[in-house]
Structures are given as structure tokens and as C-alpha cells.
PAZAPA-4460 file (N, C-alpha, C; in steps of 0.05 Angstrom, whole numbers, plus 32768, in hexadecimal, padded with zeros to 4 digits):
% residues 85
    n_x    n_y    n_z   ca_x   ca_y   ca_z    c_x    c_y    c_z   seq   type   mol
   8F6A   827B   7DB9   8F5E   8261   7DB5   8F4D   8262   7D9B     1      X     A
   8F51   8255   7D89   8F45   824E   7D6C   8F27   8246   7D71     2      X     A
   8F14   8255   7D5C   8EFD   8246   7D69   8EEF   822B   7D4B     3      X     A
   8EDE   821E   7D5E   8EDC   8205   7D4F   8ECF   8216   7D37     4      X     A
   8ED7   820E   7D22   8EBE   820F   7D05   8EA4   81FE   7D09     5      X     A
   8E8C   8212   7D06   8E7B   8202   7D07   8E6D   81F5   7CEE     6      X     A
   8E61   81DB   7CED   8E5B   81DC   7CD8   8E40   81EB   7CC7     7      X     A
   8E3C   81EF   7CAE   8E27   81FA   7CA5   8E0E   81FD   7CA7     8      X     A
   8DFE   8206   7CAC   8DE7   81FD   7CAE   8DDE   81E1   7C96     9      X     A
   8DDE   81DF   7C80   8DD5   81D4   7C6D   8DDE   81B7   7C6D    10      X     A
   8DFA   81B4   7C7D   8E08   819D   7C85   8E00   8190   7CA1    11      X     A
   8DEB   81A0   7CB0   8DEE   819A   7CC7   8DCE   8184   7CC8    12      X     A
   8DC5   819C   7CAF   8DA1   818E   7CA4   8DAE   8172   7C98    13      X     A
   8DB9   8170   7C8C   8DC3   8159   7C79   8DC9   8142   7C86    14      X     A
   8DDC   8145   7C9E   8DE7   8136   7CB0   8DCA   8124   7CC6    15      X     A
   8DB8   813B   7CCB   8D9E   8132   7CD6   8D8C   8120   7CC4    16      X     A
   8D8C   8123   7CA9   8D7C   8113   7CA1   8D8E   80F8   7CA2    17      X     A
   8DA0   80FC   7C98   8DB0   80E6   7C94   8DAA   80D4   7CAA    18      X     A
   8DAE   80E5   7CBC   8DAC   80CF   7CD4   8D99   80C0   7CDD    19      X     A
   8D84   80CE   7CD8   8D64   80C1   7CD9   8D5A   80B5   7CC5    20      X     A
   8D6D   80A7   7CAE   8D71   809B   7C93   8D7A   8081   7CAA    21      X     A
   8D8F   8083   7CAE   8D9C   806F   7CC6   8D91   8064   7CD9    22      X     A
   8D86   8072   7CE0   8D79   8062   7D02   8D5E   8055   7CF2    23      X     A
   8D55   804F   7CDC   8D44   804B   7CC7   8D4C   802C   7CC4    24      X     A
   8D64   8020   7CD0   8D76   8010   7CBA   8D6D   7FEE   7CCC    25      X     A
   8D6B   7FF5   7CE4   8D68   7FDB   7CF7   8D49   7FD3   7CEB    26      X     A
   8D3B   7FE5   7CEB   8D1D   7FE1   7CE9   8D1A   7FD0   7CCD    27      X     A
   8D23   7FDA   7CB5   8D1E   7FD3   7C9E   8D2E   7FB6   7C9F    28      X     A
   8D49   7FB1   7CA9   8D4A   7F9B   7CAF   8D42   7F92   7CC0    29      X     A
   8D30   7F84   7CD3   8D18   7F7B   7CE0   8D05   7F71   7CCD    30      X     A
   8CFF   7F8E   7CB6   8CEA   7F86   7CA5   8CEC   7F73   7C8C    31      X     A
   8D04   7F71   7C89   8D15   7F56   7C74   8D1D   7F43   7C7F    32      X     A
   8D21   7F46   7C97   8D17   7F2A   7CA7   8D07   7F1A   7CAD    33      X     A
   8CEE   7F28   7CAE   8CCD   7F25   7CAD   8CC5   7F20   7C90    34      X     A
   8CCB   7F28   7C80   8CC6   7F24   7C68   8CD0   7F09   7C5E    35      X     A
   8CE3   7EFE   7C6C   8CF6   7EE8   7C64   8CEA   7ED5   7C6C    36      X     A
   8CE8   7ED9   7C8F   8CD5   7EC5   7C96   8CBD   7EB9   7C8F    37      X     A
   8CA9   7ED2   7C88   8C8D   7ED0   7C7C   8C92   7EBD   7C5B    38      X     A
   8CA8   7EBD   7C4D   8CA9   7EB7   7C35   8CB3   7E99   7C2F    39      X     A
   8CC7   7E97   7C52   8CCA   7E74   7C51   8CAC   7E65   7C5E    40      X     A
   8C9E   7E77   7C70   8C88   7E66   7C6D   8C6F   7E61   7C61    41      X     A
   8C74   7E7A   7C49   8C5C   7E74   7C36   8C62   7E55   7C28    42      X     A
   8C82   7E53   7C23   8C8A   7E38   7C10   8C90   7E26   7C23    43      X     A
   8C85   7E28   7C3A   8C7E   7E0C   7C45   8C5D   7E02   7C3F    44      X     A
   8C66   7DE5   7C42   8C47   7DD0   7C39   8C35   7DD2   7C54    45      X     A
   8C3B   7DD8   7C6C   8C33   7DDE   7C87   8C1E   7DF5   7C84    46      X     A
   8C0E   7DF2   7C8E   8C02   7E05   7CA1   8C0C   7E1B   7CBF    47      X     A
   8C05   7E2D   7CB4   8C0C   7E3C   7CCE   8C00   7E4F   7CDB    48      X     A
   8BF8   7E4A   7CF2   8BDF   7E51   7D04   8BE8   7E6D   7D08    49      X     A
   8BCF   7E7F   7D05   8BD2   7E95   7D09   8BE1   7EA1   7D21    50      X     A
   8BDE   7E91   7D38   8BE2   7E9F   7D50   8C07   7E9B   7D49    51      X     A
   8C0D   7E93   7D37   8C2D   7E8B   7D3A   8C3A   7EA7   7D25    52      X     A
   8C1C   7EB0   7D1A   8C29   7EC7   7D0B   8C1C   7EEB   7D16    53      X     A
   8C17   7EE2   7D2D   8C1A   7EF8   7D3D   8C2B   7F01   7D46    54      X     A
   8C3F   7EFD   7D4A   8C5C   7F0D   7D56   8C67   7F14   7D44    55      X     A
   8C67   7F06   7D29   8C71   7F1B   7D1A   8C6B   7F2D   7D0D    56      X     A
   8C48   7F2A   7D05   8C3D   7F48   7D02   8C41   7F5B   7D18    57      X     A
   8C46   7F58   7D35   8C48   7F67   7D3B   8C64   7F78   7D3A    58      X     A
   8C7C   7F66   7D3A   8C91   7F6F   7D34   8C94   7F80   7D12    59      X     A
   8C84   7F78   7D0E   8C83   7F83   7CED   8C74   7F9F   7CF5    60      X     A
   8C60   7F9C   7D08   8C54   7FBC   7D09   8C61   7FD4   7D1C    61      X     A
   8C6A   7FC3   7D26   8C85   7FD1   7D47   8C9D   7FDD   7D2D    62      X     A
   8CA3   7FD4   7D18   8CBC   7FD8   7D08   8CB1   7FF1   7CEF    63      X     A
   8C9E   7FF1   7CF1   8C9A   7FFF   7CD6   8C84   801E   7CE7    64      X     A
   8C82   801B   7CFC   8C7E   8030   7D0D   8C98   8039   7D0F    65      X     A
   8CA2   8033   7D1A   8CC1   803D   7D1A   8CC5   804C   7D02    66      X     A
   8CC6   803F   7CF2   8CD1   8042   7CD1   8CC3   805F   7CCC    67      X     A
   8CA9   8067   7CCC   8C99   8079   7CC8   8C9F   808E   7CDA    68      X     A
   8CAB   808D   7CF1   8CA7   80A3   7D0B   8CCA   80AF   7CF6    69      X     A
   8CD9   80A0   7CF8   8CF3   80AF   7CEE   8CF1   80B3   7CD0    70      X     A
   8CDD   80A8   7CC2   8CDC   80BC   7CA7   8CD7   80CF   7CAB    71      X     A
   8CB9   80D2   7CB8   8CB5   80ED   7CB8   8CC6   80FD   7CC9    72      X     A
   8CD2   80EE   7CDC   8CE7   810A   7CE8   8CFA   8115   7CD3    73      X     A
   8D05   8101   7CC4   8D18   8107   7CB1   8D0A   811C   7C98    74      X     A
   8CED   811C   7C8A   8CE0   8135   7C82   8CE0   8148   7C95    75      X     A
   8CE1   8149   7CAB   8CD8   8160   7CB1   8CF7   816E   7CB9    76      X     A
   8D09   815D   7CBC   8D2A   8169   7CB6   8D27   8179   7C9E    77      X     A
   8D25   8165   7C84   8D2F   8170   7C6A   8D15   818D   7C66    78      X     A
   8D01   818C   7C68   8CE8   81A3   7C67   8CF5   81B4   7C7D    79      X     A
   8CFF   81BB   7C97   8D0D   81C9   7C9C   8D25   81D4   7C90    80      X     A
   8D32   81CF   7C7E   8D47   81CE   7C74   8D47   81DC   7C61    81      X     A
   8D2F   81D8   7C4D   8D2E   81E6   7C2F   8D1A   81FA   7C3B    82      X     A
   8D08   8204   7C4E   8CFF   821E   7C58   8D0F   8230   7C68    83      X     A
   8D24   822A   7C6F   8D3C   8239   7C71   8D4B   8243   7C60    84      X     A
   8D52   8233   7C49   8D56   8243   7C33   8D3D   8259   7C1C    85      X     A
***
């Protein structure tokens, strides 16, 4: 029975960040969505009551927590990676 090739170590680090590059991707879009929103209602002539811009700061702070937890996982991939070498 042939055995599987495994892949490299250096490919396997590569593949991990990458991927935590990725799961990166929903959040940042959330945050260009929020950004879009916030920018059609600055160029409205309306007022808009704070309490109506509470959900999306919060969704803006729920998304960029996110965003921060998988960067730094993704440093601490790649800083694993070059102290192996």
C-alpha cells in the first residue's frame, strides 16, 4: 500500500495562514457594508437619532473583534513558522 505524501511543513504553515486570511473575509465585508450605510446617511438632510445607530456600532464592534481574534491567530501561525526555521 503506497503511503500518502505528506505535505511540507512550510506548506502546511502557509495553508493555515491563508486560511485565517479567509475566514477574515465575511467580517470585512460586514464592515463595507457598515461603512456604506453610515455614508448614505451622512448625505441625507435627516437627522438620525442615535438610538437608530446603535446596532450598527454594535455590529461594527462584533465584526472587527472578529477581524482582530483571526489576525492575530494568523501572526501567531506565520511567528510559528519562521521560529521553526
Amino acid at each position: 500500500m503506497a503511503r500518502k505524501r505528506e505535505k511540507p511543513e512550510d506548506q502546511v504553515a502557509i495553508d493555515v495562514i491563508r486560511q485565517h486570511l479567509l475566514d477574515m473575509e465575511p467580517e470585512l465585508r460586514m464592515i463595507e457594508g457598515l461603512v456604506a450605510i453610515l455614508h448614505a446617511l451622512s448625505s441625507t438632510a435627516d437627522q438620525v437619532e442615535p438610538i437608530a445607530l446603535a446596532p450598527l456600532a454594535y455590529l461594527g464592534t462584533e465584526a472587527v473583534e472578529k477581524i482582530l481574534s483571526t489576525w492575530r491567530q494568523a501572526l501567531v501561525a506565520a511567528s510559528s513558522k519562521t521560529a521553526k526555521a
